[in-house]
DSSP file (Angstrom, degrees, kcal/mol; ACC not computed):
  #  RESIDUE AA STRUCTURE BP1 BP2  ACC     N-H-->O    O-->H-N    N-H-->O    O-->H-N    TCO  KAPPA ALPHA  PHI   PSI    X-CA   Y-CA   Z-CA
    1    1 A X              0   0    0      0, 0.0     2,-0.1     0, 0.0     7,-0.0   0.000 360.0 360.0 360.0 142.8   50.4   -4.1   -3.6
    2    2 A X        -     0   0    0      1,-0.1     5,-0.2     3,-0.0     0, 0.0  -0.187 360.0 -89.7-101.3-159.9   47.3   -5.4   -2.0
    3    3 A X  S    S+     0   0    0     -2,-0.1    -1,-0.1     3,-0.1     4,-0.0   0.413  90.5 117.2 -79.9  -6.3   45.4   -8.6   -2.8
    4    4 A X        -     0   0    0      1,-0.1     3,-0.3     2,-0.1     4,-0.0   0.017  69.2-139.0 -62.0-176.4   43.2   -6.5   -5.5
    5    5 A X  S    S+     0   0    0      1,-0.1     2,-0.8     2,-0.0    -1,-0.1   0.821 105.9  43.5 -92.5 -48.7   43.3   -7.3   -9.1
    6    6 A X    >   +     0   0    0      1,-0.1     3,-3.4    -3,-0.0    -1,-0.1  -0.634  67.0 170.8-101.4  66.9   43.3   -3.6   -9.2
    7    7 A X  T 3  S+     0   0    0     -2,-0.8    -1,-0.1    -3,-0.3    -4,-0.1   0.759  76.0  54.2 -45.7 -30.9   45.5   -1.8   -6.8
    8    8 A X  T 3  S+     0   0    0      2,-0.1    -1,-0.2    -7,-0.0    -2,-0.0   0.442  84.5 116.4 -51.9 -17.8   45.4    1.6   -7.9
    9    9 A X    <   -     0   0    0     -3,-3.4     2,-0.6     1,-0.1     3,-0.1  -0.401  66.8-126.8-100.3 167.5   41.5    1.7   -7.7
   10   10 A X        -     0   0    0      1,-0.2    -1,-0.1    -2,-0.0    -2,-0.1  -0.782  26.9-106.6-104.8 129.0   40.2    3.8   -5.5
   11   11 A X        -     0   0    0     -2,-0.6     2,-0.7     1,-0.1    -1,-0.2  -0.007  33.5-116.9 -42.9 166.9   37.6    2.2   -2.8
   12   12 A X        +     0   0    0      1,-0.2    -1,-0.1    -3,-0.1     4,-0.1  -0.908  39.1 168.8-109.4 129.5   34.2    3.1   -3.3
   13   13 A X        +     0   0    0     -2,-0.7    -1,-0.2     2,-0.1    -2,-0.1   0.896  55.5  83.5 -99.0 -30.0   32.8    5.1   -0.5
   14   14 A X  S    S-     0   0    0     -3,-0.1     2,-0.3     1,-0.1    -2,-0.0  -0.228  96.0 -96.7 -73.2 163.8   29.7    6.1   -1.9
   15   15 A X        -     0   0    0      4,-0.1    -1,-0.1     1,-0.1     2,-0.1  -0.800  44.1-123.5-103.4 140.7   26.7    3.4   -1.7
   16   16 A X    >>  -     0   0    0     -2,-0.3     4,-2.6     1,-0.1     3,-1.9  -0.224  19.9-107.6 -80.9 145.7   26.5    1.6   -4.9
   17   17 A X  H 3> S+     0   0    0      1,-0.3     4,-1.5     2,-0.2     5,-0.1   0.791 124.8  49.8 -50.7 -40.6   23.1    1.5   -7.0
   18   18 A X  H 3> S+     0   0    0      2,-0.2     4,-0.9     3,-0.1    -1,-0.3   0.609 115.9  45.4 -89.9 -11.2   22.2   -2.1   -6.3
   19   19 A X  H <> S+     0   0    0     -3,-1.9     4,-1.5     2,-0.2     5,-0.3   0.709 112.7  53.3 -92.2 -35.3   23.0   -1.0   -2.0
   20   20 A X  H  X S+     0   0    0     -4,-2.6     4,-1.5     1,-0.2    -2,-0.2   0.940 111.9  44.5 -60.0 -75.2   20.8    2.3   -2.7
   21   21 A X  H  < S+     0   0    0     -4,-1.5    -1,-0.2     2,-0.2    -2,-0.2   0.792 113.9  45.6 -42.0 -39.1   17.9    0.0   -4.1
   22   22 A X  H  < S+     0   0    0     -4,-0.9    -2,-0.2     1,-0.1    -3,-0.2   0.972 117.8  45.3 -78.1 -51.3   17.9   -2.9   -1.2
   23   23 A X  H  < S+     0   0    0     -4,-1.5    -2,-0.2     3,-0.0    -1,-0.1   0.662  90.9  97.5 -53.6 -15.4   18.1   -0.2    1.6
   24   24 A X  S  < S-     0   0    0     -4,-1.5     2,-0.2    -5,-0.3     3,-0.1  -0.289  87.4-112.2 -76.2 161.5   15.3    2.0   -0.1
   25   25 A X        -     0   0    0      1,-0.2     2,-0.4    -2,-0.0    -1,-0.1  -0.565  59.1 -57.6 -90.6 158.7   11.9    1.0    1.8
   26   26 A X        -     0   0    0     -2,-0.2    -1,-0.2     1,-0.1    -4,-0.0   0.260  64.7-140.1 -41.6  87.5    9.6   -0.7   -0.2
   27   27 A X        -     0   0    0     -2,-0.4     2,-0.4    -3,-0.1    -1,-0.1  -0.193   6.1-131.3 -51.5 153.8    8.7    1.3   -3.4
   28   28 A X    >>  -     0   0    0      1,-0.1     3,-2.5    42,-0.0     4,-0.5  -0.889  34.0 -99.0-113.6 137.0    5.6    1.6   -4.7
   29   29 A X  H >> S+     0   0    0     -2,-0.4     4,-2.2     1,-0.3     3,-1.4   0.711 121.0  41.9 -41.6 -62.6    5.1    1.0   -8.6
   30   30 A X  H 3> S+     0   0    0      1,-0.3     4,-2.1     2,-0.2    -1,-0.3   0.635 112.2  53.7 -87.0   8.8    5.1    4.6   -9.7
   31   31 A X  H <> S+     0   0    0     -3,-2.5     4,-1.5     2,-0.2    -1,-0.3   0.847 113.2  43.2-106.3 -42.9    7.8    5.3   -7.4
   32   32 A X  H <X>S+     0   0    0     -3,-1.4     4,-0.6    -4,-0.5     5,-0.5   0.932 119.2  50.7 -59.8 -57.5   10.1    2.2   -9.2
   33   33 A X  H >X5S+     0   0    0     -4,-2.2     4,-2.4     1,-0.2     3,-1.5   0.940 104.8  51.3 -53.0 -45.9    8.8    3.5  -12.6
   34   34 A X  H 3X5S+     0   0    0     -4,-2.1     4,-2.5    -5,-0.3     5,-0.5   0.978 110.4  42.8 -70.1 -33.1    9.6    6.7  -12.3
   35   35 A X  H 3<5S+     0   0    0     -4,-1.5    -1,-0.2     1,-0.2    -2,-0.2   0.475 121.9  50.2 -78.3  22.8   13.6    6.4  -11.1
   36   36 A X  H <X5S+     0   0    0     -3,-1.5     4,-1.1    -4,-0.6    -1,-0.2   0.376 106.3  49.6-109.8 -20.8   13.6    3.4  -14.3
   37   37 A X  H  X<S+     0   0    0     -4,-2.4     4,-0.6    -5,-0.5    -2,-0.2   0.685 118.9  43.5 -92.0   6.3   12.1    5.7  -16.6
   38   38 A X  H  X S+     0   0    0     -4,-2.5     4,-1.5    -5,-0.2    -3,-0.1   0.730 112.3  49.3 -64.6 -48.7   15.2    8.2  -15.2
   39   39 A X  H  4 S+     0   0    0     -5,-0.5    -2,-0.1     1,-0.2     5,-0.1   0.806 106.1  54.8 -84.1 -17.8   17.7    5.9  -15.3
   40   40 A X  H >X S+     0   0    0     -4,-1.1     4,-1.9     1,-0.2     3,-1.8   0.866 108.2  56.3 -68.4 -34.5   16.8    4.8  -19.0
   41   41 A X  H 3X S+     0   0    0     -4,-0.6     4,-1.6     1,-0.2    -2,-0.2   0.933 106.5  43.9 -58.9 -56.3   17.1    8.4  -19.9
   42   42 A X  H 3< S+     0   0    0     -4,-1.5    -1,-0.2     1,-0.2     5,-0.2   0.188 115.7  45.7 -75.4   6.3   20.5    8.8  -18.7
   43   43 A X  H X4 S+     0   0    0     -3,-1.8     3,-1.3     3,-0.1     5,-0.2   0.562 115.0  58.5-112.3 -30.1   21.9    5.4  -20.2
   44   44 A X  H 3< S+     0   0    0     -4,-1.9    -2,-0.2     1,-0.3    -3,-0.1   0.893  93.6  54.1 -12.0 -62.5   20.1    6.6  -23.2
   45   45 A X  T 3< S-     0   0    0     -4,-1.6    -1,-0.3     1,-0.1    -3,-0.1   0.673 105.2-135.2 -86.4   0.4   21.6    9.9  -23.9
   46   46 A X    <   +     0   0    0     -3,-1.3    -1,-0.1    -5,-0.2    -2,-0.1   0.693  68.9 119.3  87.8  29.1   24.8    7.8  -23.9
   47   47 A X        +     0   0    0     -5,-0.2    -1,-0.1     2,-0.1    -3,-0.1   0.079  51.6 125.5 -82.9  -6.8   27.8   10.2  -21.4
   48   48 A X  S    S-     0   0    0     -5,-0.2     2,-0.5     1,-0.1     3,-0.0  -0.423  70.3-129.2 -71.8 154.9   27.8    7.1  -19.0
   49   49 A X    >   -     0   0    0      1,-0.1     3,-1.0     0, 0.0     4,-0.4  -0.963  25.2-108.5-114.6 138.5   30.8    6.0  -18.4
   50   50 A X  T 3> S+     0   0    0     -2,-0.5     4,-2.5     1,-0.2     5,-0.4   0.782 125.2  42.5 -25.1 -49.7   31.0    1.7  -19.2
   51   51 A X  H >> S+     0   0    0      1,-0.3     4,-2.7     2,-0.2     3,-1.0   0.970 114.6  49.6 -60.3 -48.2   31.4    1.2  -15.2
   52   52 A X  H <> S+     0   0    0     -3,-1.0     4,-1.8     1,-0.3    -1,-0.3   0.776 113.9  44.6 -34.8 -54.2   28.6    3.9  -14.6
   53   53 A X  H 34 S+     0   0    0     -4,-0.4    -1,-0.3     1,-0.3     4,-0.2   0.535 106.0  66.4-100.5 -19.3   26.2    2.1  -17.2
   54   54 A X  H <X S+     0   0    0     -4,-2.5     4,-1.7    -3,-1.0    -1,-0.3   0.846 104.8  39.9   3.9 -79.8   27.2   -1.1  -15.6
   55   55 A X  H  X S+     0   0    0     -4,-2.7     4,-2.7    -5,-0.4    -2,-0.2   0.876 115.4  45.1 -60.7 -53.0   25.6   -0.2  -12.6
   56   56 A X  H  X S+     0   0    0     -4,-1.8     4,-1.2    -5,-0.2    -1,-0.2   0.598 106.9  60.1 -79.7  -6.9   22.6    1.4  -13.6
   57   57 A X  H  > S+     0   0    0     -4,-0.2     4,-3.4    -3,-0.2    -2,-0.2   0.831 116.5  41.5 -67.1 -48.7   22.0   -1.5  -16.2
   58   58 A X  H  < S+     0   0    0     -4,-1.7    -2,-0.2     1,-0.3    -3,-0.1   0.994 112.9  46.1 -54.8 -62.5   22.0   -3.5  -12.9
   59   59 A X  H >X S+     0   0    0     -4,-2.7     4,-2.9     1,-0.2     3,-0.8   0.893 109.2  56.6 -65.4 -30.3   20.2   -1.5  -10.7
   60   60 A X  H 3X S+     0   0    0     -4,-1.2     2,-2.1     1,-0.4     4,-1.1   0.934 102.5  58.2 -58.6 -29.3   17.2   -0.9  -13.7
   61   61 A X  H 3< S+     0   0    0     -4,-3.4    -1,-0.4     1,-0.2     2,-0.1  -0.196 105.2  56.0 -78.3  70.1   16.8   -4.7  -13.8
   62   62 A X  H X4 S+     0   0    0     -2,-2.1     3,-1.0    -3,-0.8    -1,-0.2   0.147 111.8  35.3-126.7 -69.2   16.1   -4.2  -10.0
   63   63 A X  H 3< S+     0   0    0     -4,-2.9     4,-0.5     1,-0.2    -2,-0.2   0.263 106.4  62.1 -89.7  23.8   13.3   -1.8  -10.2
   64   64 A X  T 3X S+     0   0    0     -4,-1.1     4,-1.6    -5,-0.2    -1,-0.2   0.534 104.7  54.7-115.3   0.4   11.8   -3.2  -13.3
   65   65 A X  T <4 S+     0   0    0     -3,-1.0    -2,-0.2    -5,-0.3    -4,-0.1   0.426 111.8  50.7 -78.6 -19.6   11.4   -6.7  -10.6
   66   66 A X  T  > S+     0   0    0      2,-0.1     4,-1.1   -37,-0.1     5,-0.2   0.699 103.4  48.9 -24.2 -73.4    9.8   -4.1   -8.7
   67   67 A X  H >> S+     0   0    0     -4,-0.5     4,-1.6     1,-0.2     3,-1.5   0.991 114.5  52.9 -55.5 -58.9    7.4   -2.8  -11.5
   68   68 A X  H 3X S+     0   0    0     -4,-1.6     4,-4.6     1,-0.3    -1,-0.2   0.897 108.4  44.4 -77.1 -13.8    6.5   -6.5  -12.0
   69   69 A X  H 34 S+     0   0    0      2,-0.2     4,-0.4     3,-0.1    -1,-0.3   0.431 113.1  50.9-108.2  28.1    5.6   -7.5   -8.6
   70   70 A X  H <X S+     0   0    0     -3,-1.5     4,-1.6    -4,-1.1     5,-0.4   0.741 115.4  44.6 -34.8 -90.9    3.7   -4.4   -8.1
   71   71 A X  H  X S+     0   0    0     -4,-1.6     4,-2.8     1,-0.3    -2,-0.2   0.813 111.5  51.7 -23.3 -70.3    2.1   -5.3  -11.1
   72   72 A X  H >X S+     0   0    0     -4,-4.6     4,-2.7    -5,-0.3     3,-2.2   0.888 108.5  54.5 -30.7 -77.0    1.7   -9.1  -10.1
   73   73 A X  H 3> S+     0   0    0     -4,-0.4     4,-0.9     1,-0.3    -2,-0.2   0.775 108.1  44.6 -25.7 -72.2    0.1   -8.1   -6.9
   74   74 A X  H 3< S+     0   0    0     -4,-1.6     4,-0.7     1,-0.2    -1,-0.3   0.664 107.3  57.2 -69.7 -12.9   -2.6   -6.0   -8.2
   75   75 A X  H XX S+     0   0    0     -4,-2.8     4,-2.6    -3,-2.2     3,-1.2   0.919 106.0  48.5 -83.9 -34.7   -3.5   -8.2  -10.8
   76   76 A X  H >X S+     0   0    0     -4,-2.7     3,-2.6     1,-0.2     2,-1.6   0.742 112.1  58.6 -50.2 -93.2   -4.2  -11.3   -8.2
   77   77 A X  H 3X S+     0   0    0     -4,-0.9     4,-0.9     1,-0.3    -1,-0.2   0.265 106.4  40.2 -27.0 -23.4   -6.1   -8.6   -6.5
   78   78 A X  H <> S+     0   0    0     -2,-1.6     4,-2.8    -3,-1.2    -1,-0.3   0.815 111.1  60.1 -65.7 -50.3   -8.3   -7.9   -9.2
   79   79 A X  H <X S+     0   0    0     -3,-2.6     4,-1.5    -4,-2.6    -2,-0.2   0.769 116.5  35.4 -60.7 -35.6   -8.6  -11.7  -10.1
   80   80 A X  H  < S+     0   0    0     -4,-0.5    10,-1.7    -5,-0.2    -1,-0.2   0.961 113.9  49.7 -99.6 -21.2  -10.0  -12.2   -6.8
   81   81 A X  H  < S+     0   0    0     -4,-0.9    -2,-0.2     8,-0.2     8,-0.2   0.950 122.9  42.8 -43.0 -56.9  -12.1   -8.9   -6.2
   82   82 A X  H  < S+     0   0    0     -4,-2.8     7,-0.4     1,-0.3     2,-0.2   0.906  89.4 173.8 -68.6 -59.2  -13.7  -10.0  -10.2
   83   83 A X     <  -     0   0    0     -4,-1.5     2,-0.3     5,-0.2    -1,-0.3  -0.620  15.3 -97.1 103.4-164.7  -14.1  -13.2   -9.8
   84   84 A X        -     0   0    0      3,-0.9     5,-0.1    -2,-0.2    -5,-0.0  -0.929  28.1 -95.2-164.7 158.6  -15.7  -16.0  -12.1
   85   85 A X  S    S+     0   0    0     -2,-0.3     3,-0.2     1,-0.1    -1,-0.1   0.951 132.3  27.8 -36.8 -68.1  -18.1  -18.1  -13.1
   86   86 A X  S    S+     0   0    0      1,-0.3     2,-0.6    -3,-0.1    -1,-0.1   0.669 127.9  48.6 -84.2 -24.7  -16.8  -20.6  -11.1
   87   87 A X  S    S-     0   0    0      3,-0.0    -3,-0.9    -5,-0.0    -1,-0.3  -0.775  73.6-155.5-123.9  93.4  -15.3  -18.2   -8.7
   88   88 A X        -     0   0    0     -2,-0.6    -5,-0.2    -5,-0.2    -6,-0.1  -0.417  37.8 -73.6 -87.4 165.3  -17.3  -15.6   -7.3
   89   89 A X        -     0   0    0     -7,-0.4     2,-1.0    -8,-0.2    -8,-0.2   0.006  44.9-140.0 -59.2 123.9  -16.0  -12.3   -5.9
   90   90 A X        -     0   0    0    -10,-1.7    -1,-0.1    -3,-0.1    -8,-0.1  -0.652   7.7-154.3-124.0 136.6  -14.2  -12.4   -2.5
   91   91 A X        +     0   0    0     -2,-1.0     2,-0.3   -10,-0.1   -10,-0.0  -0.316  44.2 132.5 -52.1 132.4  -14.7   -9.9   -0.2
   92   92 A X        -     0   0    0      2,-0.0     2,-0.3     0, 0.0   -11,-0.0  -0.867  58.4 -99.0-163.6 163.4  -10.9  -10.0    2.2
   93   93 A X        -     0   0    0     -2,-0.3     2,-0.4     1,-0.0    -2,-0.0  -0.719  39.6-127.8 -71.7 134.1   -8.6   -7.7    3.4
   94   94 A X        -     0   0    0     -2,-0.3     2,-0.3     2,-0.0    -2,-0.0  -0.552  11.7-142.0 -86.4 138.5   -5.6   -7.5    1.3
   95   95 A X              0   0    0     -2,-0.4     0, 0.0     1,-0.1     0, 0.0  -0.925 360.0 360.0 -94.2 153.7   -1.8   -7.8    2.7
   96   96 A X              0   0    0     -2,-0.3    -1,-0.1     0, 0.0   -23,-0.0   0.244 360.0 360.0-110.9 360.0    0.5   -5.7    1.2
């Protein structure tokens, strides 16, 4: 027996849903949306198994922290393109 809780278990070799999502290069909102509106389907239709749905519970709240700072982003970008009364529209180059 090793120091595990679970000796028996078998390492994981394959890269885990939450390593697959920080290595992926930055996604772009519909690119987040689509593999969350994927992964809802498939906890949905309810054949996960608890660790499996575990994981992909995890990894959705990832990309849906994605989806909002996408989201975020383009709405500052609006707010300042639109402007105000008090704040009229400015012209800039954006960083992404």
């Amino acid at each position: 027996m090793g120091d595990s809780l679970f000796p028996d278990a078998v390492p994981e070799t394959e890269t885990s849903p939450e390593q697959k999502v920080a290595k992926e290069p930055e996604l772009s909102f519909e690119e987040a949306l689509s593999q969350l509106e994927a992964l809802v389907r498939k906890m949905e239709n309810g054949q996960l198994p608890l660790e499996k749905l575990i994981s992909s519970y995890e990894k959705g709240g990832k990309l849906a922290k994605v989806c909002r700072a996408r989201l975020d982003q383009l709405e500052r970008k609006i707010q300042i393109l639109t402007g105000s009364a008090e704040n009229p529209p400015q012209w800039e180059n954006f960083q992404e």
